[in-house]
C-alpha positions in Angstrom: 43.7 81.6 71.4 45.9 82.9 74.1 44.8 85.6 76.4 46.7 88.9 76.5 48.0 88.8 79.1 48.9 85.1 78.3 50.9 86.8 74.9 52.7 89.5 77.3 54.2 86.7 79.8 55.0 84.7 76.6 56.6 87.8 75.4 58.8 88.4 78.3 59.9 84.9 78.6 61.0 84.9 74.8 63.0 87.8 75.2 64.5 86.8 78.6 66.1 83.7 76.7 67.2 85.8 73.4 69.2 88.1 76.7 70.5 84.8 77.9 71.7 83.7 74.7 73.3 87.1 73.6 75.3 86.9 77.1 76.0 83.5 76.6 77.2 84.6 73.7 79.6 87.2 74.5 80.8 85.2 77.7 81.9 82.5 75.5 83.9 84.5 73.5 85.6 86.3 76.1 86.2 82.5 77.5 87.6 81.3 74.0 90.2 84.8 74.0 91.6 83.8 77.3 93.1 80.4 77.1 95.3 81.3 79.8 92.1 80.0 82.0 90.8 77.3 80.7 88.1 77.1 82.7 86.4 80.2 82.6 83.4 79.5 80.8 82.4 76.6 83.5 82.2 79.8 86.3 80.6 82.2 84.1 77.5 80.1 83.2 75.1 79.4 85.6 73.6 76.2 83.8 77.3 74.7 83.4 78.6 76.0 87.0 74.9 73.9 88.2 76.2 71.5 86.7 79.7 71.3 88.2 78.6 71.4 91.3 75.3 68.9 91.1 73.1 71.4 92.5 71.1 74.5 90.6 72.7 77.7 90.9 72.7 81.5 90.2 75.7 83.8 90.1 75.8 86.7 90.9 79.0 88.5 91.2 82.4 87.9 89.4 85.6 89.4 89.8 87.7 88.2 86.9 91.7 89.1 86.1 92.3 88.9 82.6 95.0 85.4 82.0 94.8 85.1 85.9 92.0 83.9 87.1 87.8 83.9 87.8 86.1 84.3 91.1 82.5 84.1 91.4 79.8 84.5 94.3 76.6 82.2 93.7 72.9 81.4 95.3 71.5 78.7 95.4 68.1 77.9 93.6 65.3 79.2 96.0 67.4 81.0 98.2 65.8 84.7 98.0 65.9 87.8 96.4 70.1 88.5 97.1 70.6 91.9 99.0 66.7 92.7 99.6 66.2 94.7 103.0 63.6 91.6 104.1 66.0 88.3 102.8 66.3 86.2 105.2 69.0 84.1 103.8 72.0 83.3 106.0 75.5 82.1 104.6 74.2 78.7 103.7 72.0 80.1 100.9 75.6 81.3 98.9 78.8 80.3 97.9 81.9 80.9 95.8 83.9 79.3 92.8 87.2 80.2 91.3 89.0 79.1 88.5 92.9 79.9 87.4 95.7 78.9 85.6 97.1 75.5 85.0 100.6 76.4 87.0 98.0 77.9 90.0 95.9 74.5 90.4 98.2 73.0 92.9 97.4 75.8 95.3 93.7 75.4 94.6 94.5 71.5 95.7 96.1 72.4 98.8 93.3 74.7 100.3 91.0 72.1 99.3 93.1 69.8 101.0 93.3 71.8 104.1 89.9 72.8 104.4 88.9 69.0 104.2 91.3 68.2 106.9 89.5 71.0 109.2 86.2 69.3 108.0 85.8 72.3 105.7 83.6 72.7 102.4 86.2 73.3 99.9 86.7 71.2 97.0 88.4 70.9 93.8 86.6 69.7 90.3 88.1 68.7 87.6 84.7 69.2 84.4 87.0 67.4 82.0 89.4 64.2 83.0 90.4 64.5 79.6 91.9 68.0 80.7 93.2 67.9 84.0 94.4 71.7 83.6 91.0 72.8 83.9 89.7 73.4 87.6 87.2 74.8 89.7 87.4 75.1 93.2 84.1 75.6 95.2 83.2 76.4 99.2 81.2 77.9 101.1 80.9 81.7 102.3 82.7 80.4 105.6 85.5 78.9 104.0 86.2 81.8 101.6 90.1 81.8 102.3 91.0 85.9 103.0 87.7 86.0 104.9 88.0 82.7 107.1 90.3 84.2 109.9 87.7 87.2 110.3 84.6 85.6 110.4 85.9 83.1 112.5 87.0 86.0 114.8 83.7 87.6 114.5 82.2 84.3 115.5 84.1 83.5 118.3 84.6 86.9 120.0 83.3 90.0 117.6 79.2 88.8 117.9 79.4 88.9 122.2 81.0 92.2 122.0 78.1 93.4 119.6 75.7 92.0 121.7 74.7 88.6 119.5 75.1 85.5 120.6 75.9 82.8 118.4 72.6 80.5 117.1 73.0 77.2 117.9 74.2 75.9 114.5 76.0 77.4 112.0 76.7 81.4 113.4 75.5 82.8 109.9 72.0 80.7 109.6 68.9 81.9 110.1 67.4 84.3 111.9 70.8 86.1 110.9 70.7 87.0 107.1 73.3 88.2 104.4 72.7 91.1 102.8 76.0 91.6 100.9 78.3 89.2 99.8 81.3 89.9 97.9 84.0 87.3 98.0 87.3 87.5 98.9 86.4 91.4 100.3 83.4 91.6 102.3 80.4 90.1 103.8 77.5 92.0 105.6 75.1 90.7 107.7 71.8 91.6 109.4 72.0 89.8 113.5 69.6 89.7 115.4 70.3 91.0 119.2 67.9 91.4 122.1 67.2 95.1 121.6 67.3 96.5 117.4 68.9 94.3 114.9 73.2 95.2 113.9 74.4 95.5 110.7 77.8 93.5 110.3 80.2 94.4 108.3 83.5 91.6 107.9 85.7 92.9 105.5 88.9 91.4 104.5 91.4 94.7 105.0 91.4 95.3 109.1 91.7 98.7 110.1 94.3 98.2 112.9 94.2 102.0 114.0 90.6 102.2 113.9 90.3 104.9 111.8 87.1 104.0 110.5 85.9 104.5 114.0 87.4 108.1 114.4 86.0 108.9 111.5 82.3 108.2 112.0 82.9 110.0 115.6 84.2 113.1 113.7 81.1 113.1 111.5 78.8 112.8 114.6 80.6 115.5 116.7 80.2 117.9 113.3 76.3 116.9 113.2 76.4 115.3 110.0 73.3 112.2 110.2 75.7 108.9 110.5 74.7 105.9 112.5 76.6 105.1 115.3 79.6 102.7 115.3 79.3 100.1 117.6 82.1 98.1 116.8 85.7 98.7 119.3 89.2 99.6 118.3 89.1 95.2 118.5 86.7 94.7 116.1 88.2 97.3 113.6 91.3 95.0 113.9 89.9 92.0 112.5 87.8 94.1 109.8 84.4 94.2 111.8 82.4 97.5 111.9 78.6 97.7 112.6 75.8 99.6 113.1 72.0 99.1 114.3 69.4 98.7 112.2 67.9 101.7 111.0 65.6 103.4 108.7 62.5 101.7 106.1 64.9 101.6 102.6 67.7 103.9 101.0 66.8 106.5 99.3 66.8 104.4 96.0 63.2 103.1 96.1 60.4 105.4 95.8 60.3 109.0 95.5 61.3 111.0 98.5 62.0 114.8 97.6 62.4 115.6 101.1 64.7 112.7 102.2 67.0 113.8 98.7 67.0 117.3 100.1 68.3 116.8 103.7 71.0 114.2 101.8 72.3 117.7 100.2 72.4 119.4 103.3 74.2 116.4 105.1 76.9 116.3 102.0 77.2 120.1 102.2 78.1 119.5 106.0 80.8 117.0 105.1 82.3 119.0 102.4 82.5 121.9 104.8 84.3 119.8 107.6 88.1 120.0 107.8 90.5 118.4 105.5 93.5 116.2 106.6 96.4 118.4 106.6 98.2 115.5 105.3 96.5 115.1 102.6 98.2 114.6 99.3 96.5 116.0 96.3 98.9 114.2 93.8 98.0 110.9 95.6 94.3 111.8 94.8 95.2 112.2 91.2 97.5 109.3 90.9 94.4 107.3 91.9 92.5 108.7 89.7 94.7 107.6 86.9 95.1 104.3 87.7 91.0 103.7 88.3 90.3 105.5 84.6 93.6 103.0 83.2 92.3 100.2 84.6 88.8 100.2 83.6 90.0 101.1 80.3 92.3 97.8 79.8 89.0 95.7 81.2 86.6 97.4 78.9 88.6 96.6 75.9 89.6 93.5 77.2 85.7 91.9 77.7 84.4 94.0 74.3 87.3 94.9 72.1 85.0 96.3 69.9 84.5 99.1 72.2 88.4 100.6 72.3 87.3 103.4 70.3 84.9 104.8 72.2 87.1 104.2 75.4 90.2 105.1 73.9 88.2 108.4 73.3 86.0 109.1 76.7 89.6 107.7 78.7 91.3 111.0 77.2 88.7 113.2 77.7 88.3 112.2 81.7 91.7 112.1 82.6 92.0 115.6 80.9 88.7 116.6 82.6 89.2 115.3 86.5 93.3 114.2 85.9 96.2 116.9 86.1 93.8 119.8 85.7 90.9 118.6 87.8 92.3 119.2 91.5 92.9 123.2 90.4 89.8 124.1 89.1 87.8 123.6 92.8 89.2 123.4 96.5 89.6 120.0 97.6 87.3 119.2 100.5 86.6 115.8 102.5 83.9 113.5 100.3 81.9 110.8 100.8 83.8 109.1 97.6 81.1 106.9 96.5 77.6 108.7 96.9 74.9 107.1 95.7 70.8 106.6 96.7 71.3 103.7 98.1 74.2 105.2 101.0 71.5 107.0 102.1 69.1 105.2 104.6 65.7 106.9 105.0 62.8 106.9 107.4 60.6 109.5 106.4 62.0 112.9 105.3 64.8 111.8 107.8 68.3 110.3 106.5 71.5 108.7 108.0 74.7 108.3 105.2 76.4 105.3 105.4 79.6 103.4 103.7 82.4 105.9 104.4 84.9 103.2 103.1 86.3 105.3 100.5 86.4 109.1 102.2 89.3 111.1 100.3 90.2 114.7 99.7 88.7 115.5 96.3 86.6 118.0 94.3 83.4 118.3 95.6 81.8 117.5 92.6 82.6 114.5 93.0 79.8 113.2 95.4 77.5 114.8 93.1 77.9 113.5 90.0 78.4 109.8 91.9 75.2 110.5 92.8 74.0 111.6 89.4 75.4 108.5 87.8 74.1 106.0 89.6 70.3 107.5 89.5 70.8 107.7 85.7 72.1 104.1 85.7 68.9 102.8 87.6 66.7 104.7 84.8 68.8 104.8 81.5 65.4 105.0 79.6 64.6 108.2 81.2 68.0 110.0 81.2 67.7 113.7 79.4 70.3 115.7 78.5 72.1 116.5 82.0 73.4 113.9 84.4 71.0 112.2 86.9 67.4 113.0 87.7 64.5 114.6 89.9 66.4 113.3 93.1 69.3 114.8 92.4 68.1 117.9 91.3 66.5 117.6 94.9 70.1 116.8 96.3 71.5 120.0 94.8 69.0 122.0 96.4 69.8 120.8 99.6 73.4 121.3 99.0 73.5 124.7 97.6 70.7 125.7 100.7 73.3 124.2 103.0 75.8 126.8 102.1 77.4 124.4 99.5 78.8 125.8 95.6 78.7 123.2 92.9 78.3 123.4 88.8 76.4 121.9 86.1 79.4 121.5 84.8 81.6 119.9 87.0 78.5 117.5 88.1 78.3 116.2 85.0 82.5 115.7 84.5 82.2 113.5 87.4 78.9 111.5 86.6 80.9 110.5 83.3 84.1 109.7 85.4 81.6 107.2 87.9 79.6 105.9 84.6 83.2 104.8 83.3 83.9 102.9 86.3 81.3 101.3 86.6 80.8 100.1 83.1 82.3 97.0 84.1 79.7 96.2 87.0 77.2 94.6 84.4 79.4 92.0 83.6 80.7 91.6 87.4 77.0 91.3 88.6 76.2 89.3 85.9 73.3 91.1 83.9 71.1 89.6 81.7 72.4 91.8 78.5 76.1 93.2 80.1 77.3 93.6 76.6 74.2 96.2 75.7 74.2 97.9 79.5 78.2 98.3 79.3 78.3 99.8 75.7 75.4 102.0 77.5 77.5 103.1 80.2 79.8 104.8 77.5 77.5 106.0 75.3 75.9 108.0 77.9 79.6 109.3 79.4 80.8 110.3 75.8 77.4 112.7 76.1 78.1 114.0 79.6 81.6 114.7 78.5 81.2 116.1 74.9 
């Protein structure tokens, strides 16, 4: 007879393969509904993309365009826990596969074809001779083509000016470590220098008038707990920024009331800092639109079983933070995507990081990011109001701080950020994405009764 414990890891195992076949499952039939790229179920499978590529692999992030095309990050078996604090991973541990139309494979070919000439990684697979419209084209995290000229850069100029040197084989091996990949956008890194480890951001979009940089120097002069920037007007140009090392976690691992509380006091700060006077609050609302629109056509279009519900909850935000939304508060500078885990701890103390997406907005808008993303990392425990004990600790902080907020108006935009990011189950390829996305707008329909 087996031994409890013996039953309860039996258990799990049985129901870890009955969440792998329901998403196999509902990949499949997403990959049957879009013949327009024939090859979509070989990059959204790990055992058939493995296969493809003769070695075991694990995806982990997909960014898929409906009749377009399929691009997916991947590990490689044994490779680490991806984007853990103490992964020491470099860029050999991942790569990336995409897939696209039949009228598109030609272009695959030639980057294979170039990269090959350069002594590059990329190469083109055909899964089916029988087929020859089907393709998959596979590289490394060096060779990802809108990255390439920027880490190159960052290699042969950007790590001197940080202070790294180069290891003596590939620049991105060990001791340096990925933290983040995201392909065809971003890559961050954790290098090693003689003093503190930097944070390296290389991001696709350079910010050719450094604005990023002014930014984080505004925040400083104003008080508000950033890290410094230590990339130049140079780096910004080719899409490098980068901090030191700092801090033991975000502020999404254990409970820290105290480290929640000073976050609400540094976001009241920010909201309280001056506006661009060129700020355009139609712009704001235009974008608004087109997020809530396009989330709405990707929902329906990977479970049309939900248009319903998202017909429904897509009304009810864009009459909730659309036309009306920009009158019913003063607009103030946010963070635009506040979450635990853009708040680096060390003890009760805090630095906010990530000010990619800063924007004139409501200032709700931080806090019900905020709420959303601590219900998403507990959707068992979510009561009737949006987010949980740290952000309850957040609004303290906030409202101490000098800043106003409602119930109301946090919980308007935790269902606008829960809508969003409906689709990331299916882009970071959970183990049930159909049950977590339907989730996602179950609990926004609440939020926004």
């Amino acid at each position: 007879m087996s031994t409890p414990q013996g039953q309860r890891l039996q258990g799990r195992w049985l129901q870890g393969q009955w969440l792998q076949a329901q998403r196999r499952d509902a990949d499949r039939a997403l990959a049957a509904r879009d013949v327009r790229v024939p090859g979509l179920n070989w990059v959204l499978d790990d055992e058939l993309l493995s296969e493809l590529l003769g070695e075991s692999v694990q995806i982990f992030r997909t960014r898929y365009k409906p009749h377009t095309s399929a691009l997916v990050a991947f590990r490689r078996a044994g490779s680490g826990s991806y984007g853990s604090g103490s992964y020491a991973g470099g860029a050999g541990s991942y790569g990336w596969a995409l897939t696209t139309t039949p009228e598109h494979v030609g272009k695959l070919q030639q980057r294979a074809d170039s990269s090959q000439q350069r002594g590059g990684g990329i190469r083109l697979i055909q899964p089916d001779h029988l087929h020859p419209d089907v393709a998959v084209a596979a590289g490394p995290v060096q060779e990802d083509w809108p990255l390439r000229p920027n880490l190159r850069w960052l290699r042969d100029h950007g790590l001197r000016r940080l202070g790294a040197l180069p290891s003596a084989g590939s620049f991105l091996d060990p001791p340096v470590s990925v933290l983040r990949y995201n392909p065809e956008r971003r890559l961050v890194a954790r290098v090693p220098t003689e003093t503190v480890p930097v944070v390296v951001k290389t991001a696709v979009q350079a910010d050719e008038a450094a604005a990023g940089l002014r930014l984080r120097q505004r925040l400083q002069s104003h008080g508000i707990p950033v890290l410094p920037e230590l990339a130049d007007p140079e780096c910004a140009a080719h899409g490098i920024s980068a901090s030191p090392g700092w801090g033991q976690g975000d502020l999404g691992g254990g409970g820290n009331d105290p480290a929640a509380y000073r976050a609400g006091q540094a976001l009241a700060a920010i909201h309280g800092m001056d506006t661009d006077p060129g700020a355009d609050p139609m712009a704001d609302m235009e974008d608004l639109v087109r997020q809530l629109m396009a989330t709405r056509s990707m929902i329906t279009c990977l479970l049309p079983g939900l248009e319903a519900s998202v017909d429904a909850l897509t009304g009810r935000l864009l009459a909730a933070v659309g036309a009306a939304g920009p009158r019913r508060q003063q607009p103030v500078l946010v963070h635009g995507d506040f979450s635990a885990d853009q708040v680096l701890v060390d003890g009760p103390a805090v630095r906010i990081i990530d000010f990619d997406r800063v924007r004139t907005s409501d200032p709700a808008r931080d806090l019900g990011s905020f709420a959303a993303v601590e219900d998403i990392a507990d959707p068992a425990g979510v009561g009737p109001v949006a987010g949980g004990r740290k952000t309850a600790q957040l609004i303290d902080g906030y409202r101490e701080a000098g800043g106003y907020v409602s119930q109301a108006r946090v919980e308007t935009w935790a269902a606008f950020r829960l809508f969003l990011n409906s689709v990331d189950p299916f882009r970071n390829r959970a183990s049930d994405w159909p049950a977590d996305t339907s989730w996602h707008i179950r609990r926004a329909l609440e939020l926004i009764a």
